[in-house]
N, C-alpha and C positions, 0 to 999 in steps of 0.2 A: 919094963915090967908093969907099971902104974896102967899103960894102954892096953895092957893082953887082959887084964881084970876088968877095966872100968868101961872099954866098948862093947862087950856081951852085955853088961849090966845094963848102960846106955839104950842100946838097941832094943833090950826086951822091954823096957820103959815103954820108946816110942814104942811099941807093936802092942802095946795094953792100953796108949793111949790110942791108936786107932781102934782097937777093938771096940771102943768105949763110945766110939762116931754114933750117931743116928742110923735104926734100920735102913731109913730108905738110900742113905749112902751106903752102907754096908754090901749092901745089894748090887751095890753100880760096880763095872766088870772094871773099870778102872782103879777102885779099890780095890780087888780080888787082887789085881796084880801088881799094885803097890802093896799088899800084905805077901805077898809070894815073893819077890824082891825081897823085903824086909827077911821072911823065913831064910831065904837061901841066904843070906848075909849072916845071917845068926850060926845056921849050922856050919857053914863055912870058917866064921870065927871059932867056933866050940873047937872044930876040926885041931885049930892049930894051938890053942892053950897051954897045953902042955908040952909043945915042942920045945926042942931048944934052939936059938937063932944062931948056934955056932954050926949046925947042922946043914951041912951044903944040901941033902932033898930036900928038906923043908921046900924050897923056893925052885924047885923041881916042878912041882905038881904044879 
């Protein structure tokens, strides 16, 4: 239970501390897709929050 709360929290951390990088990195296409990574990770997690893990689809999808 303590990992389904503290990796969203985690993750949105790092993605405020990259936001926080220098323009001219911001810019560079390899941060674009380390920030795209990052998002899809996020809402991937949100996804599953409130599942419950006794839940055989959970682990379907």
């Amino acid at each position: 239970m303590f990992l389904r709360k503290e990796l969203p929290v985690r993750l949105a951390n790092t993605m405020r501390e990259v936001n926080l990088l220098p323009d001219n990195l911001l810019n560079r296409p390899s941060v674009g897709l380390v920030q795209s990574w990052y998002m899809q990770s996020f809402l991937e997690l949100l996804e599953y929050e409130n599942k419950s893990p006794e839940d055989p689809q959970v682990l379907d999808k």
